[in-house]
N, CA, C and O of each residue as an XYZ file, in Angstrom:
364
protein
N     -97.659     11.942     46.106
C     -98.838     11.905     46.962
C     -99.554     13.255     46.965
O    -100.780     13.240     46.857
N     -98.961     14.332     47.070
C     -99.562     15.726     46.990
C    -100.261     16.103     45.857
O    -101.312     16.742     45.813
N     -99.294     15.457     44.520
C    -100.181     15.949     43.272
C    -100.932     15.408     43.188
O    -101.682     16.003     42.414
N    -101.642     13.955     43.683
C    -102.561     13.162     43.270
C    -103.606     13.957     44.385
O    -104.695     14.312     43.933
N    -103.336     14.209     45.660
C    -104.855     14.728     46.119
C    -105.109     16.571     45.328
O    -106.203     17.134     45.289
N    -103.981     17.078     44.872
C    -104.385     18.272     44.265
C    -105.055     17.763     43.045
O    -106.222     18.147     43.124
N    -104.927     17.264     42.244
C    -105.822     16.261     41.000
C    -107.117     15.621     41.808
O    -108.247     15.808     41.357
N    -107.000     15.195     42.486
C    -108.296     15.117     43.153
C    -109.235     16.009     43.369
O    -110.399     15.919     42.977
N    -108.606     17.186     44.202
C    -109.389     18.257     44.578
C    -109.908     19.195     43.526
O    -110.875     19.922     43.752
N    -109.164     19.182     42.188
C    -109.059     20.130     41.333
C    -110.991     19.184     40.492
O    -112.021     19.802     40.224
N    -110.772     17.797     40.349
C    -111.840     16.945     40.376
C    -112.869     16.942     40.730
O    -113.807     16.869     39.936
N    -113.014     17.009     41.863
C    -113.945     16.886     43.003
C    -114.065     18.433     42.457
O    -115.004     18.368     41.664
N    -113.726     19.408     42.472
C    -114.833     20.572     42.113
C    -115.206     20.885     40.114
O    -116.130     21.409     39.493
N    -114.357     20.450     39.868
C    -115.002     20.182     38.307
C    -115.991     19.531     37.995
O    -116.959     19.984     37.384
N    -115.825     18.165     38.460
C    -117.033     17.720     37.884
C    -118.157     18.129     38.470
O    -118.960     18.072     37.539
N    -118.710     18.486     39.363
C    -120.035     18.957     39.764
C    -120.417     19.892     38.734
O    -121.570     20.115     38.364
N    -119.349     20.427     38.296
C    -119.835     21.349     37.420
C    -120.467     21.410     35.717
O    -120.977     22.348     35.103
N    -120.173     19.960     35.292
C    -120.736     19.520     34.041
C    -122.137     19.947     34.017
O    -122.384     20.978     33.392
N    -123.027     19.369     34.554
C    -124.409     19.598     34.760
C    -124.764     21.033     34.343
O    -125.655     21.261     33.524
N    -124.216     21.753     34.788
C    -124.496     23.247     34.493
C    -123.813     23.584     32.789
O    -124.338     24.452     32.090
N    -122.943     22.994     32.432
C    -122.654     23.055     31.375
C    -123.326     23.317     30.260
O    -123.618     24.167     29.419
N    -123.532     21.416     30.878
C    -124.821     20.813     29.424
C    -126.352     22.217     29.527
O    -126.719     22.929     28.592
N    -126.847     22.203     30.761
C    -127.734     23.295     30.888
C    -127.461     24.526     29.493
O    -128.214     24.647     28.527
N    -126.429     25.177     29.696
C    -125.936     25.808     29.026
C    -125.876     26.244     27.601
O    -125.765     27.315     27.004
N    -126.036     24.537     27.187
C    -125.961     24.756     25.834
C    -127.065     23.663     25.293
O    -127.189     23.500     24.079
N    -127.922     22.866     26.298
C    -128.729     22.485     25.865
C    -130.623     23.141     25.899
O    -131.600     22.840     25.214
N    -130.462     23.933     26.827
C    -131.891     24.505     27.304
C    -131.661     26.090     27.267
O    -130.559     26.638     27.283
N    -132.705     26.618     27.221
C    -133.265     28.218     27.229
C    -132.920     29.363     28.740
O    -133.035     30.563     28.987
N    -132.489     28.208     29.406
C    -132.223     29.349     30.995
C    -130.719     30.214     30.434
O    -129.725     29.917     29.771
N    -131.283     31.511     31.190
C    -130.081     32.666     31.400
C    -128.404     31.989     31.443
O    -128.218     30.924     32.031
N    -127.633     32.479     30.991
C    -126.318     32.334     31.165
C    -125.795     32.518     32.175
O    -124.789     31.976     32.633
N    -126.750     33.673     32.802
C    -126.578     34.411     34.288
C    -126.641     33.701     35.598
O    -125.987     33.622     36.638
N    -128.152     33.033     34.862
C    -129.012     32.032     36.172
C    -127.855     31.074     35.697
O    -127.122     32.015     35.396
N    -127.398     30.412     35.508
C    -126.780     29.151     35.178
C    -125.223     29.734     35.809
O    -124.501     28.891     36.342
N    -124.837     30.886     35.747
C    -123.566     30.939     36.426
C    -123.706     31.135     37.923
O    -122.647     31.115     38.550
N    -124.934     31.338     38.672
C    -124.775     31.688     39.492
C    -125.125     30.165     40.549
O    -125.148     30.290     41.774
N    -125.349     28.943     39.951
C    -125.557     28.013     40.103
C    -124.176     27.520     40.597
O    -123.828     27.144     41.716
N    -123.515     27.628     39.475
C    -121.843     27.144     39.298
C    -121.473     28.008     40.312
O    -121.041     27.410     41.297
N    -121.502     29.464     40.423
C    -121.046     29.613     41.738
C    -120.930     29.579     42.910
O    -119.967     29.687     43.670
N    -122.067     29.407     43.050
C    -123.034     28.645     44.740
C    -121.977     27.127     45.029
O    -121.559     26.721     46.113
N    -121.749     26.496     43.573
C    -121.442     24.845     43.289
C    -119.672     25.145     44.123
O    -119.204     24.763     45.195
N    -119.126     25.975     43.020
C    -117.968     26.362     43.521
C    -117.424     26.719     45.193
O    -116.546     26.126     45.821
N    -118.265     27.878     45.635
C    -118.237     28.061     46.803
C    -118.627     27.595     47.611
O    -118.454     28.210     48.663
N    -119.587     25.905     47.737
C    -119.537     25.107     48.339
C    -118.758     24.169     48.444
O    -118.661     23.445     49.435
N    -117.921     24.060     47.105
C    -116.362     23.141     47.143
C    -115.152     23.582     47.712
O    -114.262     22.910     48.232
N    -115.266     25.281     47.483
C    -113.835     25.499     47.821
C    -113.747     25.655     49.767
O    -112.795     25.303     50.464
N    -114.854     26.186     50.168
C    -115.597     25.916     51.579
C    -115.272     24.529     52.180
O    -114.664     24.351     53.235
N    -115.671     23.750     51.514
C    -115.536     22.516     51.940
C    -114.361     21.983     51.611
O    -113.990     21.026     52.291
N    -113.608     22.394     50.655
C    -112.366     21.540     50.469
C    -111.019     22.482     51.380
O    -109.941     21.943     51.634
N    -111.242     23.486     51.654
C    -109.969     24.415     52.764
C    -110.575     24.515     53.843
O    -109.890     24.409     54.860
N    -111.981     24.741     53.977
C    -112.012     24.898     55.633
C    -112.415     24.061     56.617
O    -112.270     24.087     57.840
N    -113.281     22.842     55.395
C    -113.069     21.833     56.747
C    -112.545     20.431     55.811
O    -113.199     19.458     55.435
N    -110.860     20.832     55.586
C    -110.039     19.954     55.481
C    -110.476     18.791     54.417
O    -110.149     17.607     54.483
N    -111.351     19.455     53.349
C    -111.584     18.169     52.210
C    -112.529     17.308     52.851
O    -112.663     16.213     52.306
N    -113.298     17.550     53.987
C    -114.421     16.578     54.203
C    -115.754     16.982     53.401
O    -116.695     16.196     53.288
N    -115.753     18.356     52.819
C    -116.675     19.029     52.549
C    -116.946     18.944     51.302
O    -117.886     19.639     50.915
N    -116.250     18.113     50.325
C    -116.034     18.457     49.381
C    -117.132     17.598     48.012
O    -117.393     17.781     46.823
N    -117.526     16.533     49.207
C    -119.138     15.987     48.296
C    -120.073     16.676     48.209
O    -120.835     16.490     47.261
N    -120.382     17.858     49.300
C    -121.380     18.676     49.362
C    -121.308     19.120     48.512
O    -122.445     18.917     48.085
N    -120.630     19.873     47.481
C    -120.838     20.243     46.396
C    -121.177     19.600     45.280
O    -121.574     20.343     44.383
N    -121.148     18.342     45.018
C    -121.544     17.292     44.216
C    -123.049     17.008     44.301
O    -123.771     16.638     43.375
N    -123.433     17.271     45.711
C    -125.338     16.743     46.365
C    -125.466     18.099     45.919
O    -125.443     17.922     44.701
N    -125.563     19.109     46.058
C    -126.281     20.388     45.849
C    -126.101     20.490     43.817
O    -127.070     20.753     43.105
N    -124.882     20.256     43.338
C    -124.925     19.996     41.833
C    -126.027     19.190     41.408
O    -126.936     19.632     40.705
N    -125.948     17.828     41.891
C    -127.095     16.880     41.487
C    -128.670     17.427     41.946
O    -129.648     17.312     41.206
N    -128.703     17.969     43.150
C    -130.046     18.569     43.231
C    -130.415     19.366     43.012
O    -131.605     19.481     43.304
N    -129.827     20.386     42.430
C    -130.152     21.782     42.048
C    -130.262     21.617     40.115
O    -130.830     22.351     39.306
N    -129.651     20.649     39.955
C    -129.843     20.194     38.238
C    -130.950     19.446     37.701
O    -131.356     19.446     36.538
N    -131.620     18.471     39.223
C    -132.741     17.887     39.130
C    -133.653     18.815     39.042
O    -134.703     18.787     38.399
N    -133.132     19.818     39.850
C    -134.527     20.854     39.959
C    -134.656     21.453     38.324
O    -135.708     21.441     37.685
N    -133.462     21.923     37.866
C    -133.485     22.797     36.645
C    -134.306     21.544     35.865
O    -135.509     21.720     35.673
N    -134.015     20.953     35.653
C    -134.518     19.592     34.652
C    -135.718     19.594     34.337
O    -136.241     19.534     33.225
N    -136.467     19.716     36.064
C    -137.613     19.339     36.342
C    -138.449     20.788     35.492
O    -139.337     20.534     34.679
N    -137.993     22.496     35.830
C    -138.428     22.984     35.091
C    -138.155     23.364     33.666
O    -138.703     24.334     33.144
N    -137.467     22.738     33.163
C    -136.751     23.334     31.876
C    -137.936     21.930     30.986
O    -138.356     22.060     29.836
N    -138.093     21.299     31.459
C    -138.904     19.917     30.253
C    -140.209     20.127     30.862
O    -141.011     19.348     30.347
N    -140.757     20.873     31.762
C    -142.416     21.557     31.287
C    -142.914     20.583     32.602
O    -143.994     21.003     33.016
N    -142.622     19.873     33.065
C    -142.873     18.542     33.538
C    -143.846     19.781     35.093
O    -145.056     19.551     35.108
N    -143.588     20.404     35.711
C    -144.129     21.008     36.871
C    -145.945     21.614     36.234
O    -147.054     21.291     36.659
N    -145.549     22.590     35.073
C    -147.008     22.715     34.603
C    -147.734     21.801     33.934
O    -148.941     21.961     33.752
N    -146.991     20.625     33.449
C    -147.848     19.568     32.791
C    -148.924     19.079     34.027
O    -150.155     19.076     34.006
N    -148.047     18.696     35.036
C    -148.977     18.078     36.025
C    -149.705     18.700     37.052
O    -150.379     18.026     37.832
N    -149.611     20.284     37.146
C    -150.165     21.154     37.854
C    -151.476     21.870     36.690
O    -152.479     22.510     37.008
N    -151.077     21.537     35.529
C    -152.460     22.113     34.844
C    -152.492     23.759     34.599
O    -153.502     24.355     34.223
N    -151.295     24.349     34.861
C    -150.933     26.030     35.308
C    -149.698     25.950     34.432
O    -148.744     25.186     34.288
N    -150.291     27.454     33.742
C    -149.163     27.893     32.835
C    -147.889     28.559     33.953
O    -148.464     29.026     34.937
N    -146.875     28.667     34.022
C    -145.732     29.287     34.634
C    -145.656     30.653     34.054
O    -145.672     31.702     34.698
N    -145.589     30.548     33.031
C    -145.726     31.853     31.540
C    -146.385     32.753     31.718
O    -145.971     33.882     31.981
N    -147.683     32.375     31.591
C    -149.064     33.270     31.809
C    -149.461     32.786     30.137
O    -150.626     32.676     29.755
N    -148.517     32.586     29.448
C    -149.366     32.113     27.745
C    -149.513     30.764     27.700
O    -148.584     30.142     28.217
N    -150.336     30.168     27.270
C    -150.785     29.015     26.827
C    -150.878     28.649     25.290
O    -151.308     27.549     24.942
């Protein structure tokens, strides 16, 4: 019973962390910016999974998924396509 919720927990903070992965090796953002994502991801799991007893521990999964939507959203152009504004300053 213990090893299966430590396999759990060990879970529950890994996978949030794929997303940042693929980032990683699929798009142009910093290695830097992208670790500091994973660490925000992390320290909202390990927060949530010791201090308030593993209830906390989806929160890190919602902030993974929304903070990857966000990268998404700027990494495929999609914000200046529809704003008409370079981000860059080059066109």
């Amino acid at each position: 019973m213990v090893v299966m919720r430590a396999v759990s927990a060990v879970l529950a903070l890994l996978l949030p962390l794929t997303p940042f992965m693929v980032f990683m090796t699929m798009t142009d953002y910093s290695r830097l910016f992208i670790y500091v994502f994973m660490g925000i991801t992390v320290v909202i799991g390990v927060v949530g999974g010791l201090v308030r007893g593993g209830k906390g521990l989806g929160r890190a999964g919602l902030f993974s998924a929304f903070s990857s939507m966000a990268l998404l959203a700027f990494a495929m152009g999609y914000i200046p396509y529809t704003t008409g504004i370079a981000l860059g300053g080059r066109e």
